[in-house]
Structures are given as structure tokens and as C-alpha cells.
LUMRO-229400 format. One record per residue (C-alpha): x, y, z; residue number from 1; residue in one letter. Coordinates in Angstrom, 1 decimal. Layout:
<pts>
+--------+--------+--------+------+------+
|     px |     py |     pz | resi | resn |
+--------+--------+--------+------+------+
|      X |      Y |      Z |  NUM |    A |
...
+--------+--------+--------+------+------+
</pts>
This chain:
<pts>
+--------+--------+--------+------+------+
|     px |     py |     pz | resi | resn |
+--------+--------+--------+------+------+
|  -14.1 |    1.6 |   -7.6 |    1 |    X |
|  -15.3 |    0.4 |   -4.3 |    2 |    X |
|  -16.1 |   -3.6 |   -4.3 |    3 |    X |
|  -18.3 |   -4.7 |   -1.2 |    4 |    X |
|  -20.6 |   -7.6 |   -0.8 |    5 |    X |
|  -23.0 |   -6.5 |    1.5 |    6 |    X |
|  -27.2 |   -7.1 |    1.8 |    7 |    X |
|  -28.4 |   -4.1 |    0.5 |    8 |    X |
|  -32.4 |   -3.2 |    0.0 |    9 |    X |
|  -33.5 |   -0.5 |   -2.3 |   10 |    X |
|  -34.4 |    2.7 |   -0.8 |   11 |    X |
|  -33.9 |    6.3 |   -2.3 |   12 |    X |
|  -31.4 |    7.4 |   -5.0 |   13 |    X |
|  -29.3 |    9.4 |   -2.2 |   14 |    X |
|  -29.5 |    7.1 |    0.9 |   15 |    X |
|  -28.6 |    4.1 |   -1.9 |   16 |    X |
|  -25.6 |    6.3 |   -3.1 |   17 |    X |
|  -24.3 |    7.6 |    0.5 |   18 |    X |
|  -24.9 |    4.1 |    1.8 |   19 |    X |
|  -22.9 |    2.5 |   -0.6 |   20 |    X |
|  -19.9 |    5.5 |   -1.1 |   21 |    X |
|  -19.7 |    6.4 |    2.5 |   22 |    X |
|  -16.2 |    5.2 |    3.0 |   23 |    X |
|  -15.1 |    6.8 |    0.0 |   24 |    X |
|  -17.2 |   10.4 |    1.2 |   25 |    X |
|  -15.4 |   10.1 |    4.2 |   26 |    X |
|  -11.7 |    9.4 |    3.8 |   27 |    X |
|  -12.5 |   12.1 |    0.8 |   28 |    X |
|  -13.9 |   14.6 |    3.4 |   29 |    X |
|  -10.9 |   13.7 |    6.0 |   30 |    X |
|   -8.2 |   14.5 |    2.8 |   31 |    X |
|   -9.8 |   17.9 |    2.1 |   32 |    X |
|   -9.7 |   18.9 |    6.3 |   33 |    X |
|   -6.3 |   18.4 |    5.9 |   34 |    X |
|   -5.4 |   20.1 |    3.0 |   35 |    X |
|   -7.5 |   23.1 |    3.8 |   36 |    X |
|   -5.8 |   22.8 |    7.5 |   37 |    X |
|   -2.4 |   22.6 |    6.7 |   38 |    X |
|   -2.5 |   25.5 |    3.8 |   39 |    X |
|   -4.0 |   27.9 |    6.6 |   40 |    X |
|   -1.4 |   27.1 |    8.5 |   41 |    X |
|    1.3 |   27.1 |    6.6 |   42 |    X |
|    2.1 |   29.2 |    3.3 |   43 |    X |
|    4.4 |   26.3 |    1.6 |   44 |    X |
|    2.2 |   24.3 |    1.9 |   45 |    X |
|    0.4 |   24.8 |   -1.4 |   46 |    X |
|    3.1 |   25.8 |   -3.5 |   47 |    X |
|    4.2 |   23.5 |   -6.8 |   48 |    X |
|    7.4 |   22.6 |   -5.2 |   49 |    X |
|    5.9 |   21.3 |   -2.1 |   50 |    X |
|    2.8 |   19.6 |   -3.9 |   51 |    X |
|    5.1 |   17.6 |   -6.0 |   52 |    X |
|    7.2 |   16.7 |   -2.9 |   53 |    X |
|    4.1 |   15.4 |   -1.3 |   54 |    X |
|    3.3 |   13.1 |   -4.7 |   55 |    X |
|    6.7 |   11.9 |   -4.5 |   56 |    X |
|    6.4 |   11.0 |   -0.6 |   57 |    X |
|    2.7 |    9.5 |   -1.9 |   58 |    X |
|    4.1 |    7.5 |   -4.6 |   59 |    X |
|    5.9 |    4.4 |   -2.9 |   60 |    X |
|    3.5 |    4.1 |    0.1 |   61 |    X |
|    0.7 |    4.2 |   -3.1 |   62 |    X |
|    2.3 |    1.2 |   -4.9 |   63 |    X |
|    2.4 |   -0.8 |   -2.0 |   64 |    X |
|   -0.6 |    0.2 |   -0.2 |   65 |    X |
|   -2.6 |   -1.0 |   -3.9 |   66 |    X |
|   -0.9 |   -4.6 |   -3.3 |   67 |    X |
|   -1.9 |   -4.4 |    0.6 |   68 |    X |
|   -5.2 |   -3.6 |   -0.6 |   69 |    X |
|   -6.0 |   -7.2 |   -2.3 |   70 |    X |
|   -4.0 |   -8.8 |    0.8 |   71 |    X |
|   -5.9 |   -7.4 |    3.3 |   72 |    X |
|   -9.3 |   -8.0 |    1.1 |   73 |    X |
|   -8.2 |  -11.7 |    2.0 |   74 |    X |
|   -8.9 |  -11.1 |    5.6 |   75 |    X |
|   -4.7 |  -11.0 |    5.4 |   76 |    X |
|   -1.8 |   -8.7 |    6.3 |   77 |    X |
|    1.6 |   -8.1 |    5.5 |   78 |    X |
|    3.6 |   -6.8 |    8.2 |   79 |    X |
|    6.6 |   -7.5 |    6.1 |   80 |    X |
|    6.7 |   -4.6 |    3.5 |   81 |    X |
|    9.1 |   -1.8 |    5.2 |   82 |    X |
|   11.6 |   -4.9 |    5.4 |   83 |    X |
|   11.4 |   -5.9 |    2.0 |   84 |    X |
|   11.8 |   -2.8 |    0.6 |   85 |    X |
|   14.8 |   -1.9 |    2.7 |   86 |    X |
|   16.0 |   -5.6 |    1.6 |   87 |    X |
|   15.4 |   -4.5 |   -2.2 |   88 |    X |
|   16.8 |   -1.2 |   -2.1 |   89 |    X |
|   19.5 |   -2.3 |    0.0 |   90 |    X |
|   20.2 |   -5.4 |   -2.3 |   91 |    X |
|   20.4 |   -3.1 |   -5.3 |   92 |    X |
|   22.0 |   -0.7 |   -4.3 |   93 |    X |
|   25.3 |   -3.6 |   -3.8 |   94 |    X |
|   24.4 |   -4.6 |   -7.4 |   95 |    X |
|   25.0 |   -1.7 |   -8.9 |   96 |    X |
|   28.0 |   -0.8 |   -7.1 |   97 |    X |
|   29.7 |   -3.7 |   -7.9 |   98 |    X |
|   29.1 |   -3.6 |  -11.6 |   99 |    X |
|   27.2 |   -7.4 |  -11.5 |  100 |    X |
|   24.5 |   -6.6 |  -14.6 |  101 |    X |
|   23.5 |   -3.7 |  -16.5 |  102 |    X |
|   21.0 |   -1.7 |  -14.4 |  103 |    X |
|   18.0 |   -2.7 |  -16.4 |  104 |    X |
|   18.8 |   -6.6 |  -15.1 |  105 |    X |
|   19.7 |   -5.3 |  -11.9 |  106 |    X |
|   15.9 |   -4.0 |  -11.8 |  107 |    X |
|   14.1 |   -7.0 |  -13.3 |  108 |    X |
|   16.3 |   -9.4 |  -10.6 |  109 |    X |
|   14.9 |   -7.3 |   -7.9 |  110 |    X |
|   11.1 |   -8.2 |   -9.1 |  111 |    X |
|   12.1 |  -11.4 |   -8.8 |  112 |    X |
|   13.5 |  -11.5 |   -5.4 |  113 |    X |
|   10.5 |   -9.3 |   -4.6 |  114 |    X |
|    8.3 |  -11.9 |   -6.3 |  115 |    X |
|   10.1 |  -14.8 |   -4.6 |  116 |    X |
|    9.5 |  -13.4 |   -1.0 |  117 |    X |
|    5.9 |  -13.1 |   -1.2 |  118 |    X |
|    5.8 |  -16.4 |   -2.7 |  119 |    X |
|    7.7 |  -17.9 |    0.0 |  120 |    X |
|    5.5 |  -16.3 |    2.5 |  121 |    X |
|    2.0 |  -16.8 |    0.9 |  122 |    X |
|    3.0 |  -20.6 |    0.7 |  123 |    X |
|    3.3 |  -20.6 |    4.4 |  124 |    X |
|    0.1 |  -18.9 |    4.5 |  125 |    X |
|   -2.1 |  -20.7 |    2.4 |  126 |    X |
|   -0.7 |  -24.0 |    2.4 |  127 |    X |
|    0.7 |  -24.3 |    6.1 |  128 |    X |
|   -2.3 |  -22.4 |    7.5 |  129 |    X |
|   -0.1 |  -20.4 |    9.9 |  130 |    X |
|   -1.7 |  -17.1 |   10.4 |  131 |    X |
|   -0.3 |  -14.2 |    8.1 |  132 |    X |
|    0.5 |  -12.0 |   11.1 |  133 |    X |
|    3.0 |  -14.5 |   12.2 |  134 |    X |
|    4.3 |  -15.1 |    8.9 |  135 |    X |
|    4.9 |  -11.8 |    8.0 |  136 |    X |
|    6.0 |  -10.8 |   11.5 |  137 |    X |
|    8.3 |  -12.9 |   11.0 |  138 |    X |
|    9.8 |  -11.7 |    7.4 |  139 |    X |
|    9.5 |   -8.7 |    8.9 |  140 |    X |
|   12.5 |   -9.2 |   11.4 |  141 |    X |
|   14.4 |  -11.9 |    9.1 |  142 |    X |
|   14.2 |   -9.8 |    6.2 |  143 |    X |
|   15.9 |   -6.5 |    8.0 |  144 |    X |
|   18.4 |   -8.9 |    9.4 |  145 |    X |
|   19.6 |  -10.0 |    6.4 |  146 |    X |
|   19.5 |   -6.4 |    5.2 |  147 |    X |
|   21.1 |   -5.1 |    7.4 |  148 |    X |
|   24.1 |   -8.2 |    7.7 |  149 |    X |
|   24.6 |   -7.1 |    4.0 |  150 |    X |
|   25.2 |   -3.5 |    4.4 |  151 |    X |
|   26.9 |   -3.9 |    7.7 |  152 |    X |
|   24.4 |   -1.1 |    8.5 |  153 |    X |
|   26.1 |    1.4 |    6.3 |  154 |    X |
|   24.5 |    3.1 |    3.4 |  155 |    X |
|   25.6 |    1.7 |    0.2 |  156 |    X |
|   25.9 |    4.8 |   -2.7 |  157 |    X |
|   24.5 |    4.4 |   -6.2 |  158 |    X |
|   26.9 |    5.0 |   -9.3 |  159 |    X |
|   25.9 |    7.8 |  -11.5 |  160 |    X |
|   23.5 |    5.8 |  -14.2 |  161 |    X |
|   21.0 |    8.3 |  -15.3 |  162 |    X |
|   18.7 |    5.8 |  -16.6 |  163 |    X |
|   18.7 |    4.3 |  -12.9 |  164 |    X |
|   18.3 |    7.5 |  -11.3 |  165 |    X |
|   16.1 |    8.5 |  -13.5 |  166 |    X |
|   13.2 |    6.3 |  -12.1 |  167 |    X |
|   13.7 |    8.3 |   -9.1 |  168 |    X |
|   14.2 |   11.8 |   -9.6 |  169 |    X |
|   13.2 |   12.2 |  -13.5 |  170 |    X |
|    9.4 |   13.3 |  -15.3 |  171 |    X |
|    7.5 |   12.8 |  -17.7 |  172 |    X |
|    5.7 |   16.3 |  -19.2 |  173 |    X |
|    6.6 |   17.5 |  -15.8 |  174 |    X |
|    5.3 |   14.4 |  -13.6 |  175 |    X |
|    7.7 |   13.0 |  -11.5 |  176 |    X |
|    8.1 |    9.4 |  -12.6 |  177 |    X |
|    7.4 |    7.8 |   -9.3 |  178 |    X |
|    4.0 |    9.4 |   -9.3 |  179 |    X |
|    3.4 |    8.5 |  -12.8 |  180 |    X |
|    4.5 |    4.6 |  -11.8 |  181 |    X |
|    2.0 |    4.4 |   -8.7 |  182 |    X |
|   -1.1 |    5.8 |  -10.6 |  183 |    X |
|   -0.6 |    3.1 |  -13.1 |  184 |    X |
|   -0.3 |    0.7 |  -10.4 |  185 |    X |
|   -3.4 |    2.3 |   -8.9 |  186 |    X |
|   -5.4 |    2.1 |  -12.3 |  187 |    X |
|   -4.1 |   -1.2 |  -13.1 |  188 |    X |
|   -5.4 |   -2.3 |   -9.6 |  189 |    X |
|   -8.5 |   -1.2 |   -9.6 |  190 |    X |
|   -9.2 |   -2.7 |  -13.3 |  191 |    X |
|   -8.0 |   -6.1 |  -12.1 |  192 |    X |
|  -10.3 |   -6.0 |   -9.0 |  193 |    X |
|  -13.4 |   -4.5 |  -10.6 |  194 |    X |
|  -13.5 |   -6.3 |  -14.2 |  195 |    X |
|  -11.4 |   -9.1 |  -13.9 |  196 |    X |
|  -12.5 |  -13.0 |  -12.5 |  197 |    X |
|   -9.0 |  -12.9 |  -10.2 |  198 |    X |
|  -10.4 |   -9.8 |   -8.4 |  199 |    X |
|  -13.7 |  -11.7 |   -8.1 |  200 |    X |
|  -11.3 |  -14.3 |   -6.4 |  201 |    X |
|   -9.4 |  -12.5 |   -4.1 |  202 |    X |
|  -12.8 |  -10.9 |   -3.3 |  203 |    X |
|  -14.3 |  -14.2 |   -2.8 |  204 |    X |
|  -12.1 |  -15.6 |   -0.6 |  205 |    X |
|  -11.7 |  -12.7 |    1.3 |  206 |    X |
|  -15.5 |  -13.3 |    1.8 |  207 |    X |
|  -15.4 |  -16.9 |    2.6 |  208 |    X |
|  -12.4 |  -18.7 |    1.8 |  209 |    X |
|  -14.3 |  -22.2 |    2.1 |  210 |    X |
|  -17.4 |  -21.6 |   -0.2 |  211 |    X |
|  -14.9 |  -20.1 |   -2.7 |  212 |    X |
|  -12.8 |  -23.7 |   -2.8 |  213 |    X |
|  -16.2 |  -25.5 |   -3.0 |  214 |    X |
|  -17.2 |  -23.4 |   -5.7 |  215 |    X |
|  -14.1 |  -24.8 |   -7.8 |  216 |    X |
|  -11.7 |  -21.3 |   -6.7 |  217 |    X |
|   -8.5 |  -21.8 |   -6.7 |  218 |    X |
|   -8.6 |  -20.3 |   -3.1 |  219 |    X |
|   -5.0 |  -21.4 |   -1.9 |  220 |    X |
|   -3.4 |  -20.1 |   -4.7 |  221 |    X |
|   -5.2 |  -16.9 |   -5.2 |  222 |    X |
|   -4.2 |  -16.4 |   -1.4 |  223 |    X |
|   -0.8 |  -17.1 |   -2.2 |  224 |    X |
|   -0.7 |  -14.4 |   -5.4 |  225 |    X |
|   -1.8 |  -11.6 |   -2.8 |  226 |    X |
|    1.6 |  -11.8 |   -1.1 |  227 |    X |
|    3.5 |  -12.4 |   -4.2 |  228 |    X |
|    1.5 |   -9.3 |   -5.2 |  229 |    X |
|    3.4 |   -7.2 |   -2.0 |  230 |    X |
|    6.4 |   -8.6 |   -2.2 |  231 |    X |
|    6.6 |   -7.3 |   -6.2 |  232 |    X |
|    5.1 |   -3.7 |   -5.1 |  233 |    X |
|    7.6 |   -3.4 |   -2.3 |  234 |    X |
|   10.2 |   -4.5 |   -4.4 |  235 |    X |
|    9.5 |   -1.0 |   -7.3 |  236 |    X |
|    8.9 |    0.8 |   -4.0 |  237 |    X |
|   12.6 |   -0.2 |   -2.8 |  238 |    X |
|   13.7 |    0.5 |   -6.5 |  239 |    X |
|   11.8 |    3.8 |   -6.6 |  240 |    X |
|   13.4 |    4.9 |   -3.0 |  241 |    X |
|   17.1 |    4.4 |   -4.2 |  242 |    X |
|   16.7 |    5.8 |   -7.0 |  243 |    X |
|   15.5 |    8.9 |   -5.7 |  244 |    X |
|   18.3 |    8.7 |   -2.9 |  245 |    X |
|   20.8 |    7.3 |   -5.2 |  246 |    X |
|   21.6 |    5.3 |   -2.3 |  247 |    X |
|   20.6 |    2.0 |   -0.6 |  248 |    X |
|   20.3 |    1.5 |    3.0 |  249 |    X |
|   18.9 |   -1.6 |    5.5 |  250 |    X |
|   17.6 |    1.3 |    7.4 |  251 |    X |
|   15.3 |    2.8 |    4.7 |  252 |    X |
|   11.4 |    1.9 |    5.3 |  253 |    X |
|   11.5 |    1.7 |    9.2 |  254 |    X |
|    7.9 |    2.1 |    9.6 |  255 |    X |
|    6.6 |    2.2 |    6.1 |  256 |    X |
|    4.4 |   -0.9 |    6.5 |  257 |    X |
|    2.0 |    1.1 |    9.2 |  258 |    X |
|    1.7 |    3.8 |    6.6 |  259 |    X |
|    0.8 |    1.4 |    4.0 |  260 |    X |
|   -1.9 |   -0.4 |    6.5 |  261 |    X |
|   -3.0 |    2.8 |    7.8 |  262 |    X |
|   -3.4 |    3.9 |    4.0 |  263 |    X |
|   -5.4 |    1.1 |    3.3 |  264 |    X |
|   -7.7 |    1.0 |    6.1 |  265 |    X |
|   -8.2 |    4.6 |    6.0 |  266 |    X |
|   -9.8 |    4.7 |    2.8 |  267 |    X |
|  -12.4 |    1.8 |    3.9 |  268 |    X |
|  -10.7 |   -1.5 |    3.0 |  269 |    X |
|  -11.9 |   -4.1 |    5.6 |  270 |    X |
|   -9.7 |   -5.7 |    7.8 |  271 |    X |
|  -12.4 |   -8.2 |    8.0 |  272 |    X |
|  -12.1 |   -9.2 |    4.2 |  273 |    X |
|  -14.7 |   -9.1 |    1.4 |  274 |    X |
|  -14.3 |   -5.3 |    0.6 |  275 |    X |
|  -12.1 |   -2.7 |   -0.8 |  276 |    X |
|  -11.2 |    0.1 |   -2.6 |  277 |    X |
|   -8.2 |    1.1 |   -4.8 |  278 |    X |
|   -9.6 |    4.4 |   -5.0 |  279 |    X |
|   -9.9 |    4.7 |   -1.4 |  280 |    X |
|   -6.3 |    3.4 |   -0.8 |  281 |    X |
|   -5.0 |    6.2 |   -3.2 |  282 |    X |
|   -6.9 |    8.7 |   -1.1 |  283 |    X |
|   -5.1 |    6.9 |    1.8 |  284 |    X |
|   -1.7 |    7.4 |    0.6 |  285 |    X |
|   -2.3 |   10.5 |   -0.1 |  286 |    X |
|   -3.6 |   11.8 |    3.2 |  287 |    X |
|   -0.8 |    9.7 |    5.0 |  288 |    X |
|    1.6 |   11.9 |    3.1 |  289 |    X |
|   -0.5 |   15.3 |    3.5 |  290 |    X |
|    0.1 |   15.0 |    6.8 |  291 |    X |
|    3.7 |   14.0 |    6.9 |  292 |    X |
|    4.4 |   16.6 |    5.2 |  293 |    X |
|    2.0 |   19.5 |    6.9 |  294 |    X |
|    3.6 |   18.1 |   10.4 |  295 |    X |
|    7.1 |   19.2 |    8.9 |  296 |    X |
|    6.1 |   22.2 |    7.8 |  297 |    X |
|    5.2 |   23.2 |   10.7 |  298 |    X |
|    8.2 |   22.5 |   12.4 |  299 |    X |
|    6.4 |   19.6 |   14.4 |  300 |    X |
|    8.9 |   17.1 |   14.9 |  301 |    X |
|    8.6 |   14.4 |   12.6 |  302 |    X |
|    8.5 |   11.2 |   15.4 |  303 |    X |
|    5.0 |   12.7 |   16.1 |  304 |    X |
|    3.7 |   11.5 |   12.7 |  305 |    X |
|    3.8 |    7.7 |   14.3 |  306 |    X |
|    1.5 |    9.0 |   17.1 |  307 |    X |
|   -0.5 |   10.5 |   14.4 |  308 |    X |
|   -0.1 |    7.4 |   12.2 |  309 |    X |
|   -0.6 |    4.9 |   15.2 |  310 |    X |
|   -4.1 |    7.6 |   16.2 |  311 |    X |
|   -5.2 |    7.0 |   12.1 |  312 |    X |
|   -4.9 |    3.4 |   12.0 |  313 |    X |
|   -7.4 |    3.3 |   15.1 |  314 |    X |
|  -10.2 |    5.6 |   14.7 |  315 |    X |
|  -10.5 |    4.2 |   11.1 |  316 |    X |
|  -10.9 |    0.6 |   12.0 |  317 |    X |
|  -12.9 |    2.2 |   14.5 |  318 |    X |
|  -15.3 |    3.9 |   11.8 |  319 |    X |
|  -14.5 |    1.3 |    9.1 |  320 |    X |
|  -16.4 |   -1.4 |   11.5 |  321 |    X |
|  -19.5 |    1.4 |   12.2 |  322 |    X |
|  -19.6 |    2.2 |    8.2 |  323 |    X |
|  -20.1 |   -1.7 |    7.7 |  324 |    X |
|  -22.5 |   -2.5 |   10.3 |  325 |    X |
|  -24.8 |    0.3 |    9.6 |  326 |    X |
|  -24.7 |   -0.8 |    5.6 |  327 |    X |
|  -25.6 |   -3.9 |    6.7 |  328 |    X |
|  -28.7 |   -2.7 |    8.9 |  329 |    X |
|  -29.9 |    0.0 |    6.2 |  330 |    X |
|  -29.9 |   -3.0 |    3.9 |  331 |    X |
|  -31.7 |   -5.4 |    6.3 |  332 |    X |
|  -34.4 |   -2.5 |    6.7 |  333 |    X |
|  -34.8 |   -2.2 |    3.1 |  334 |    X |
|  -35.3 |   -5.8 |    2.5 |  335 |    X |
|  -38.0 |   -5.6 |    5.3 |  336 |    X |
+--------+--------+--------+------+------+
</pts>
């Protein structure tokens, strides 16, 4: 569901409806050009196999990119993600190795660290008032560092632990788990934003952080909950990635946080705060991983999906910021 404050005027049914959608038509019009592009020009490309590949590709960059979605609603960002995952995964991956807890502890300590590092982070952020670009920027080199000081930049294998590895490369009635995991996430996120007074918060103070305080908002603390909100997602995405590798490595996620951002802003999340949408974000994900996957296909080498990446996050901000003026001027008009 898409969640926007905007001033809006009545005018017809359809203008009202393609007004109010148009981010959501669009990113939805983008991911069908590129499905119908890349099965012309490729014949894998539709096949089961290579469908459920893409899902599995979709599925961390999904769970993180929901999280991302309530952060950057805040008028925040988390630069930080890749790292923390690689961190997590990493992290893990020595855990289980060494035989320290049953895997199902092993996975609930990871939350926690997860949970812990956006909490660390959102603290400086709401309480400190240091911008979250420099925050995160900062995680975002301390938090490889230390994964990659624990590794000793080696990859760390995975005992065999079927339930573990399940996580990762099992399904349920045919769904990979991954995928199942991330459209919970997704549902679960877009339930909490929708129907729920916290996602009237983070909404709020995305909108304006200081009339949300003097309206009685906890507005520092729902800031701080965004982050905590990554820094969990990243942590099942690190999980999810080692299982499915049944491996750990500091240099897993090395650009993962521009697909997550590029994700979020491509299906019509605001940069600027106030407005977002989980659905959106899922379409996102998706079309980040479509074209991952399309590019390989077709034997394009795979550093050219950062150009595209890079060319993505541009022209949507780009679009993102005409979509939300010319609500806004359809809505003045109407009230005129």
C-alpha cells in the first residue's frame, strides 16, 4: 500500500487514481519492459529454473530493502547494510564452525547483534543529531573492518547442519524458503506501516520530525527503531546468504546496500521523507534482480550491473521528485 501525505483536490475517478498510484504504475510498467526485454533476448530467461533463481537473488535485497523503506521514510539512510550483513554472515559462519551453540542459538544471537548495531547507530542519529549519512558511512567501513579482521579475509565454510542450510537452499510446497521469508517480511511491513500507529509514526516524522514531538510522538525513539529495523533485516539477509552458500565471508554484500537504496527508491519511496511503499519496494527488488540476472544471461559482464545500478538510482530520484511535484500541483488545482 502506498502511504503519502500530500494536498490532494478531488477531480475524476481516473486522474484521482493515476495521480495517487503513479509511482506504483510506473516502477510496475519499468518491471514488465524488463521482463518482456530480457525473455526476447534470451530463451532461459523464462524458464522455472531461472525464475526461481531470480526470487532467490530477490529475496535478501527484499528483506532489507522493506526495513530501508521505513528508514528512508524518515528522511534517513543506511549506507551500512552490505557491511552488516557480511559482518553477520561472516560472524556466523565462525559460530557454527567452532561448535559455540546449537544453530538455532547461533541464529537468534545474530538478531541480536543485528538488533544491537542499528541500535547503536540510530542512537547516534536521533539522540546525537549527527546526520545518518555519516553515521552509517561510517558503520559502513568499521563494520567490514571488523569483518574482515575476523575472517582474515578468508571464507569461513559452514558444517553440514541441514536445518541451517535449510534456510538457505530448502522449500516449502516448492517455494524456496528465502522467498517465502522476504514476502512475509514484505506483508508484515506493509501491515505495520498501513494499519498500525508506529507506521503513522515513522510516517510522521518522516514528514516533520518537530510537529510529531510536539504532538506527544515519541519522535527520537521511533527514529532510533528504523535503524534497529535494518540492522535486524540485514542480519536474516546475512543468515539467508550463508545458508545458501554454506559459507561465510567478510567479502559477501560488497554493494548490496545500493541495490537495496536503488530498490527502494525505484519503486517511489521518497528520499525526502513522508512517503513510501512496501509494495513498491517489492517491485524494486525485484526489477534490481530481473536485471542482474538478464545482464548474465546475456553474457554482459556482471560489473556493468553497477553502471546500471548507479544509472537506476538516478533517473528514479530523478522521476520520484517530478511524480511528487506534479501530485502536489494536480492537488493545488483541485482545491482551486
Amino acid at each position: 500500500m502506498n502511504v503519502q501525505y500530500t494536498e490532494r483536490g478531488q477531480g475524476s475517478a481516473v486522474a484521482d487514481f493515476l495521480s495517487e498510484h503513479a509511482q506504483i504504475l510506473s516502477i510496475a510498467g519499468f518491471f514488465a519492459v524488463c521482463v518482456i526485454f530480457f525473455s526476447v533476448m534470451t530463451e532461459a530467461f523464462l524458464t522455472s529454473v531461472n525464475l526461481l533463481n531470480i526470487l532467490r537473488q530477490a529475496a535478501p535485497i527484499l528483506v532489507v530493502a522493506v526495513a530501508m523503506t521505513y528508514v528512508i521514510i524518515t528522511a534517513g539512510i543506511d549506507l551500512s547494510v552490505g557491511s552488516q550483513v557480511a559482518l553477520i554472515n561472516a560472524v556466523a559462519a565462525i559460530a557454527l564452525a567452532a561448535g559455540w551453540l546449537p544453530w538455532p542459538l547461533v541464529v537468534l544471537a545474530m538478531l541480536a547483534l543485528g538488533a544491537f548495531i542499528g541500535l547503536v547507530q540510530g542512537w547516534f542519529v536521533a539522540f546525537q543529531g549527527i546526520p545518518a549519512f555519516i553515521v552509517t558511512l561510517a558503520g559502513l567501513s568499521i563494520l567490514r573492518g571488523l569483518a574482515l579482521y575476523l575472517t582474515q579475509g578468508y571464507s569461513i565454510p559452514i558444517p553440514d547442519l541441514p536445518g541451517f542450510l535449510a534456510l538457505g537452499r530448502g522449500q516449502l510446497a516448492g517455494v524456496p524458503v528465502p522467498v517465502v521469508v522476504a514476502v512475509a517480511i514484505a506483508v508484515l511491513g506493509t501491515v505495520v506501516l498501513a494499519r498500525t500507529v508506529y507506521g503513522r509514526r515513522v510516517v510522521a516524522v518522516g514528514s516533520n520530525p518537530e510537529a510529531a514531538r510536539r504532538a506527544g510522538m515519541p519522535a527520537r525513539g521511533t527514529l532510533t527503531s528504523v535503524y534497529v529495523l535494518t540492522g535486524v533485516a540485514s542480519a536474516i539477509a546475512g543468515l539467508l546468504i550463508a545458508a545458501r552458500l554454506g559459507s561465510g565471508s567478510s567479502n559477501a554484500a560488497v554493494g548490496f546496500e545500493l541495490q537495496v537504496i536503488a530498490a527502494v527508491v525505484l519503486g517511489g519511496t521518497s528520499l525526502f521523507g513522508g512517503r513510501g511503499s512496501i509494495l513498491g519496494t517489492l517491485l524494486g527488488a525485484l526489477t534490481i534482480a530481473v536485471i542482474g540476472n538478464g545482464l548474465i544471461l546475456m553474457h554482459i559482464s556482471p560489473f556493468f550491473t553497477q553502471i546500471v545500478t548507479g544509472t537506476i538510482i538516478l533517473v528514479a530520484i530523478w522521476l520520484n521528485t517530478r511524480i511528487f511535484t506534479a501530485n502536489f500541483r494536480i492537488g493545488r488545482r483541485g482545491k482551486s
